[in-house]
CHARMM internal coordinates of N, CA and C (Angstrom, degrees):
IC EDIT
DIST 1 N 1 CA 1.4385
DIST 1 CA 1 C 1.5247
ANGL 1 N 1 CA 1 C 108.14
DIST 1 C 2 N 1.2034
ANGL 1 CA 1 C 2 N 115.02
DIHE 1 N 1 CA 1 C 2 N 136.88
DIST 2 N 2 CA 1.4306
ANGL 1 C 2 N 2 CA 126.51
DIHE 1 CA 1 C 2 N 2 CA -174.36
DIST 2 CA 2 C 1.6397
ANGL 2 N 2 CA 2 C 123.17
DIHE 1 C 2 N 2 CA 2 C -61.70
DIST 2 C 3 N 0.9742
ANGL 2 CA 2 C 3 N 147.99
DIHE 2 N 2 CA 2 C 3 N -146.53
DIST 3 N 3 CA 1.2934
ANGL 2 C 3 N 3 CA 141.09
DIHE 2 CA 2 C 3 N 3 CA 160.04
DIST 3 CA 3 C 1.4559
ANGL 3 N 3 CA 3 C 113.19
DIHE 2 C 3 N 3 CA 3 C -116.93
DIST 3 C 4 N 1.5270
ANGL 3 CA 3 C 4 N 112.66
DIHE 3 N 3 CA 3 C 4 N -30.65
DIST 4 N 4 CA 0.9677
ANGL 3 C 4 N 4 CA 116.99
DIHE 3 CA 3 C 4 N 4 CA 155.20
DIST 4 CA 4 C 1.8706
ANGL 4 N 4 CA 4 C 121.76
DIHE 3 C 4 N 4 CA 4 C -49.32
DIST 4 C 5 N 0.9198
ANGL 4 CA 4 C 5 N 114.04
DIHE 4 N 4 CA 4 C 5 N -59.00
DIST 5 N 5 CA 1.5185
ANGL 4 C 5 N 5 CA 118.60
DIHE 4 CA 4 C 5 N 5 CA -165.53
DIST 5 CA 5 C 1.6093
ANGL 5 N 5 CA 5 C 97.14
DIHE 4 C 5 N 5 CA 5 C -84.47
DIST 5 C 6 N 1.4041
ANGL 5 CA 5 C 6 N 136.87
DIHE 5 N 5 CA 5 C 6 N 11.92
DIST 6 N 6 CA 1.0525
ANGL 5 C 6 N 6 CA 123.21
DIHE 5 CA 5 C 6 N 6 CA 152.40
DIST 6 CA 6 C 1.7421
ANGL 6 N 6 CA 6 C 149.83
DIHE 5 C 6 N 6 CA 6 C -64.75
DIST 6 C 7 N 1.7353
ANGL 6 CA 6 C 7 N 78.23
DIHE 6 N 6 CA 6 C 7 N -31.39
DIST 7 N 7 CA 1.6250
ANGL 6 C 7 N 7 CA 93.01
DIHE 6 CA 6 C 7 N 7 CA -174.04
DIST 7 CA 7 C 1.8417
ANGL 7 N 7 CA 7 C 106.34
DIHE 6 C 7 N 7 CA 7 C -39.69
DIST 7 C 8 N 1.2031
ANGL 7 CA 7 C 8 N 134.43
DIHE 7 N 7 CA 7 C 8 N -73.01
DIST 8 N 8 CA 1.4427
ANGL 7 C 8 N 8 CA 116.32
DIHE 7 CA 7 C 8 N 8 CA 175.76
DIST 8 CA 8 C 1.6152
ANGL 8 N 8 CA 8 C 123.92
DIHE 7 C 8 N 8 CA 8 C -4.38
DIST 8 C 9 N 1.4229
ANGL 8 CA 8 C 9 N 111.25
DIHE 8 N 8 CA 8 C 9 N -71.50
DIST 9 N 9 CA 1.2623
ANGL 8 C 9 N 9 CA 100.33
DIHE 8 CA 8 C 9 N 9 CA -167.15
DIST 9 CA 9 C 1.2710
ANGL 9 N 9 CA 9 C 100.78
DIHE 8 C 9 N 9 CA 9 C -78.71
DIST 9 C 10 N 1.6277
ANGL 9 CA 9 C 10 N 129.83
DIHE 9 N 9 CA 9 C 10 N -23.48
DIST 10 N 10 CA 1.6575
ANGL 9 C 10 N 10 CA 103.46
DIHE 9 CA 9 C 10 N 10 CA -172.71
DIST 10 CA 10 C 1.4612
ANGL 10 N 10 CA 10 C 105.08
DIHE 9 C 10 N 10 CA 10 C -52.19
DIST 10 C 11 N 1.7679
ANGL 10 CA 10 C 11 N 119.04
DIHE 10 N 10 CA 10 C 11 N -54.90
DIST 11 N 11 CA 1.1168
ANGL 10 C 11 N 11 CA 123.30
DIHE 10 CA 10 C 11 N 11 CA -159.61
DIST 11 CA 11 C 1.4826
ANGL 11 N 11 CA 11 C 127.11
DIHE 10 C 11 N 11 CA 11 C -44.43
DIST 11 C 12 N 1.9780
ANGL 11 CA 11 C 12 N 95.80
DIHE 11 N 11 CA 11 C 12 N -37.00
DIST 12 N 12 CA 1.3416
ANGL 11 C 12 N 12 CA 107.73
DIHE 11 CA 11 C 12 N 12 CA 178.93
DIST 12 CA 12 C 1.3939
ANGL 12 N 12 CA 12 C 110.37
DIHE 11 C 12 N 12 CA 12 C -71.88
DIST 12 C 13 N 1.5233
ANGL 12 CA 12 C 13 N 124.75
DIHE 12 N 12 CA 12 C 13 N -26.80
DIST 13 N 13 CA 1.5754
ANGL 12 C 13 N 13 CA 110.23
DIHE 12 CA 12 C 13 N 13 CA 179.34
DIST 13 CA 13 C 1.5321
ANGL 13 N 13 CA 13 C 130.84
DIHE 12 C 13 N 13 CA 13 C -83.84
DIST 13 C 14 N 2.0897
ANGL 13 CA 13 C 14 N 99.67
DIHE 13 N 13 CA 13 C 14 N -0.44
DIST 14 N 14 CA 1.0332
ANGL 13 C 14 N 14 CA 101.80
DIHE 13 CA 13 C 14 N 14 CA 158.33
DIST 14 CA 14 C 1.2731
ANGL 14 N 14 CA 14 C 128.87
DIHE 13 C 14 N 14 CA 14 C -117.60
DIST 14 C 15 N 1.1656
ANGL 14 CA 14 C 15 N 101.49
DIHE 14 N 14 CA 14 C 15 N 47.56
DIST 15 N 15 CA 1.2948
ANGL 14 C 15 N 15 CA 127.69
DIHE 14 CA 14 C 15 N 15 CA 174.13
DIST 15 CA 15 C 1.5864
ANGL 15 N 15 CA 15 C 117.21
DIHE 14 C 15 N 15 CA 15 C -113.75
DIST 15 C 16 N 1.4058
ANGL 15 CA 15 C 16 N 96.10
DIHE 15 N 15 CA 15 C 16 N -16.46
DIST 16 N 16 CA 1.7955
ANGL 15 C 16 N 16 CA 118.51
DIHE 15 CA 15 C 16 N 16 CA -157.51
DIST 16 CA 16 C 1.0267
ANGL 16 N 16 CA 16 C 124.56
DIHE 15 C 16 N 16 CA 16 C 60.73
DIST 16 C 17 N 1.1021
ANGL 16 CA 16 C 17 N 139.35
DIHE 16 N 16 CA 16 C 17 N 21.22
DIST 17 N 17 CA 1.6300
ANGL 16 C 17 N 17 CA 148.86
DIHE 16 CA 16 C 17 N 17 CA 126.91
DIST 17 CA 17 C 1.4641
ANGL 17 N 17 CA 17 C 134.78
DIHE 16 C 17 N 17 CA 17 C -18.17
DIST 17 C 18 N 1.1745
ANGL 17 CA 17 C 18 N 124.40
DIHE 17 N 17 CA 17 C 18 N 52.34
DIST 18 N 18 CA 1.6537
ANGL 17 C 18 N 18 CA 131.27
DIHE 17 CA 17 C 18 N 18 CA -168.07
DIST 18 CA 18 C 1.7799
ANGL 18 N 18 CA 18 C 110.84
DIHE 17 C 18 N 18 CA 18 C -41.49
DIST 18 C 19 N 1.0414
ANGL 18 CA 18 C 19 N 124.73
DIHE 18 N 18 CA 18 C 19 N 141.07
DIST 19 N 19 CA 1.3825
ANGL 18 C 19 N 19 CA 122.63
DIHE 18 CA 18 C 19 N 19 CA 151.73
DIST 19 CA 19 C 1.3610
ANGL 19 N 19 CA 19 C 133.50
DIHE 18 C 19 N 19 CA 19 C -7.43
DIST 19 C 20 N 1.4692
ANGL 19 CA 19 C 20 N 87.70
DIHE 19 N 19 CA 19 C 20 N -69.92
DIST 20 N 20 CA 1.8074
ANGL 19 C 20 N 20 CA 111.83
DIHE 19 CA 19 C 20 N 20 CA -175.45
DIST 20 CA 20 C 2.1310
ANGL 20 N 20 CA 20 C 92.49
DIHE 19 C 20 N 20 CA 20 C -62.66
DIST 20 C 21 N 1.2951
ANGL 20 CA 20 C 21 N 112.00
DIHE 20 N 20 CA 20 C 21 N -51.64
DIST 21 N 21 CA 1.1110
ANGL 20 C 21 N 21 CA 104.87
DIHE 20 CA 20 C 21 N 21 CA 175.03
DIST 21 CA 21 C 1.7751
ANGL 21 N 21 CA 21 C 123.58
DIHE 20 C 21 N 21 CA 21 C -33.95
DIST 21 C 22 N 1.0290
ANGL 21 CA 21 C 22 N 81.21
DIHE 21 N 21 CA 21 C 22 N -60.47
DIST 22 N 22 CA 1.8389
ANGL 21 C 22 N 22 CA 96.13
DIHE 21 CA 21 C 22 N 22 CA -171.57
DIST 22 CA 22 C 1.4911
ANGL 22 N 22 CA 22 C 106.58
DIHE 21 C 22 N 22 CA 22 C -70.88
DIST 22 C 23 N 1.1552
ANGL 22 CA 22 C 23 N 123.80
DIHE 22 N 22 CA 22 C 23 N -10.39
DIST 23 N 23 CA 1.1222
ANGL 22 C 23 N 23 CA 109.52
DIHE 22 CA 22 C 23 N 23 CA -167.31
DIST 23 CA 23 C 1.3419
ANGL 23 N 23 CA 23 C 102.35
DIHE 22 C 23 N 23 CA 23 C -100.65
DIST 23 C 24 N 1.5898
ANGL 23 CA 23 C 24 N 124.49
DIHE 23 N 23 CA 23 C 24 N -28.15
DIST 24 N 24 CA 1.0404
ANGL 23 C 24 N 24 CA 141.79
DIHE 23 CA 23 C 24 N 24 CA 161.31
DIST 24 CA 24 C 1.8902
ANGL 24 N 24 CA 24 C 117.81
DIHE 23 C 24 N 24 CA 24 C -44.92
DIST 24 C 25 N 1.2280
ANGL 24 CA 24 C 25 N 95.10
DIHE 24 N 24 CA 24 C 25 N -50.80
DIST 25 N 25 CA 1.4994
ANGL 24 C 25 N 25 CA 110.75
DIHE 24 CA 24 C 25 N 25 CA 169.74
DIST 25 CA 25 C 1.4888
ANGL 25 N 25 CA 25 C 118.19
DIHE 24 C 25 N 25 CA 25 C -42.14
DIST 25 C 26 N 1.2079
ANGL 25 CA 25 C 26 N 90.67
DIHE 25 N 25 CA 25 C 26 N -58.09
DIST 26 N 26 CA 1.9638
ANGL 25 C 26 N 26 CA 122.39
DIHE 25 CA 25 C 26 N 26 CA -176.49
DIST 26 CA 26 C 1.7210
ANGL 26 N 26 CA 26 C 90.83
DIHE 25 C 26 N 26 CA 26 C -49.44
DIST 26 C 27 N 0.6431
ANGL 26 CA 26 C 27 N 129.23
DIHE 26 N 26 CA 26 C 27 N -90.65
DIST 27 N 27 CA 2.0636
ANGL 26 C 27 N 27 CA 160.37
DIHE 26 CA 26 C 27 N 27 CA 162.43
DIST 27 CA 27 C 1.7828
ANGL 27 N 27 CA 27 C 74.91
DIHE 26 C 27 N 27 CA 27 C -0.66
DIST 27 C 28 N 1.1579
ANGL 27 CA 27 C 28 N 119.50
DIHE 27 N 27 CA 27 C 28 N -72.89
DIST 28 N 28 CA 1.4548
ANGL 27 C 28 N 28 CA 118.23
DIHE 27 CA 27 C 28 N 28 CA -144.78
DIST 28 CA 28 C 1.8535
ANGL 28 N 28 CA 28 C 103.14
DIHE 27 C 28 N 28 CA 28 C -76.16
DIST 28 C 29 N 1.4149
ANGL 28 CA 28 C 29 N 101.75
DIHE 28 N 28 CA 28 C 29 N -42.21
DIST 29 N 29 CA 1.7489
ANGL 28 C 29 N 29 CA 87.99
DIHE 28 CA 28 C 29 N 29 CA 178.00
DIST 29 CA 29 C 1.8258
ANGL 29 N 29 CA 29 C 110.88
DIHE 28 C 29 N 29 CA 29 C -77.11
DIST 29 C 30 N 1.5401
ANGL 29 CA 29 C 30 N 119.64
DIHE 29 N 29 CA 29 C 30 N -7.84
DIST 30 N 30 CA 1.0081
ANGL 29 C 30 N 30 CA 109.78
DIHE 29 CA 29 C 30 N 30 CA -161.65
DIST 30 CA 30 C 1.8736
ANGL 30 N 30 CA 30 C 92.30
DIHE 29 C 30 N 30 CA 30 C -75.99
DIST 30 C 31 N 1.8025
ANGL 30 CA 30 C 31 N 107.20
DIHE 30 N 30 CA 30 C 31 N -57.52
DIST 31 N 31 CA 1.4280
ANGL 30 C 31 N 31 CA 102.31
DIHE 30 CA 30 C 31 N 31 CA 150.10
DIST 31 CA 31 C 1.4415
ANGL 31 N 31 CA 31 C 139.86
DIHE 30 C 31 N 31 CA 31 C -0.21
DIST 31 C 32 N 1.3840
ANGL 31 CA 31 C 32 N 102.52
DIHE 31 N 31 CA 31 C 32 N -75.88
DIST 32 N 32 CA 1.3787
ANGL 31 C 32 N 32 CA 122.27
DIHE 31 CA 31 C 32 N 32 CA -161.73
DIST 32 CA 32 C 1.8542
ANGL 32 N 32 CA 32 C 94.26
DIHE 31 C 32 N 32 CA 32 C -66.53
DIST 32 C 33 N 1.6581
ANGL 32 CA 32 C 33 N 106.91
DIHE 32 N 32 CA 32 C 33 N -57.98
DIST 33 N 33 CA 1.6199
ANGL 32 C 33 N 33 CA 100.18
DIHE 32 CA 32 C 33 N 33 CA 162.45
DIST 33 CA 33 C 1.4338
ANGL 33 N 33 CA 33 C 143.05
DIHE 32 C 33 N 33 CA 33 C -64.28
DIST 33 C 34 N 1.2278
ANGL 33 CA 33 C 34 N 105.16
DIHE 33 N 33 CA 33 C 34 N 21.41
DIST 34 N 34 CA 1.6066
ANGL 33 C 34 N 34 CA 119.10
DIHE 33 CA 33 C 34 N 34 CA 173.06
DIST 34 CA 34 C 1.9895
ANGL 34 N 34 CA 34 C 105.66
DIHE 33 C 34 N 34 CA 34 C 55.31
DIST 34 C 35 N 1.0482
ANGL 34 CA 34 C 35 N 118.95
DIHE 34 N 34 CA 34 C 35 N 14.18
DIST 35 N 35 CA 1.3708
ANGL 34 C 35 N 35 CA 139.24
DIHE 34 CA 34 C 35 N 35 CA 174.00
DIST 35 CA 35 C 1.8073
ANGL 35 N 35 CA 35 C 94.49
DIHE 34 C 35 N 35 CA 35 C -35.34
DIST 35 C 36 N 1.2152
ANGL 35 CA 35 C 36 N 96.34
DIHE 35 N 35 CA 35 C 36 N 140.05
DIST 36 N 36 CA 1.8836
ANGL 35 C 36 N 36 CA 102.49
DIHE 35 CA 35 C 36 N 36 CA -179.93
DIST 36 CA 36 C 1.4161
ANGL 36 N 36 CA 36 C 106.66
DIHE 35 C 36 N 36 CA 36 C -90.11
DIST 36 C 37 N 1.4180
ANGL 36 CA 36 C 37 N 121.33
DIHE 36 N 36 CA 36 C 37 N 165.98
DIST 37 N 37 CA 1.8685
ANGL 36 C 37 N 37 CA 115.57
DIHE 36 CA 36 C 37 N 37 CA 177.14
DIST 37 CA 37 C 1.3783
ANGL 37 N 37 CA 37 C 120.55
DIHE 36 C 37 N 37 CA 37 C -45.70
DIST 37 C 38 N 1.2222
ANGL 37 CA 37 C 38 N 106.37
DIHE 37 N 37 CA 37 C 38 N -25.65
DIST 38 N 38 CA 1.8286
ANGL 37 C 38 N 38 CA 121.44
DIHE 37 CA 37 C 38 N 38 CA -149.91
DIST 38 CA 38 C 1.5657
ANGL 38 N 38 CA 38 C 88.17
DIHE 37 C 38 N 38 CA 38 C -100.26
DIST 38 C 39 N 1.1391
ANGL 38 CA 38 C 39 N 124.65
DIHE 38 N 38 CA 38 C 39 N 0.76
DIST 39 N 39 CA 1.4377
ANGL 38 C 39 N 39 CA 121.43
DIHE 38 CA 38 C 39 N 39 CA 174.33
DIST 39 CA 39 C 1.5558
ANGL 39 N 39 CA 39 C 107.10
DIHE 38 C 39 N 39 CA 39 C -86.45
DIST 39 C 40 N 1.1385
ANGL 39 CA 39 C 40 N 129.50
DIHE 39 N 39 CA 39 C 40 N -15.69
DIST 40 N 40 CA 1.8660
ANGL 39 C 40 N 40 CA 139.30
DIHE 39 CA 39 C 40 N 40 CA -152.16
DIST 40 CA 40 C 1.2586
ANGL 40 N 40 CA 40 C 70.81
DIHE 39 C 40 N 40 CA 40 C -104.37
DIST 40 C 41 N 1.0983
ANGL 40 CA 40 C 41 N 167.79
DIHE 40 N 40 CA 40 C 41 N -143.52
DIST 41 N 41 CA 1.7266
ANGL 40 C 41 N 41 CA 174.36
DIHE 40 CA 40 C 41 N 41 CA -118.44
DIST 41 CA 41 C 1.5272
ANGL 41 N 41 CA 41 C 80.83
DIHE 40 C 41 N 41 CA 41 C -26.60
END
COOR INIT
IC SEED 1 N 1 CA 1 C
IC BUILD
């Protein structure tokens, strides 16, 4: 990953935002938006 396309996760780790966190997050609005399988790719 570039340095450019990093800023996201720096921001989130100084935020204290873990991975597993966010990814968890992701999972839950994709849920909450009735999002189809082919949406997670």
């Amino acid at each position: 990953m570039s340095d450019h396309n990093r800023w996201l996760a720096e921001e989130l780790a100084r935020a204290g935002v873990s991975r597993r966190e966010f990814m968890g997050f992701c999972a839950a609005m994709a849920s909450a938006l009735a999002l189809p399988n082919a949406a997670a790719a």
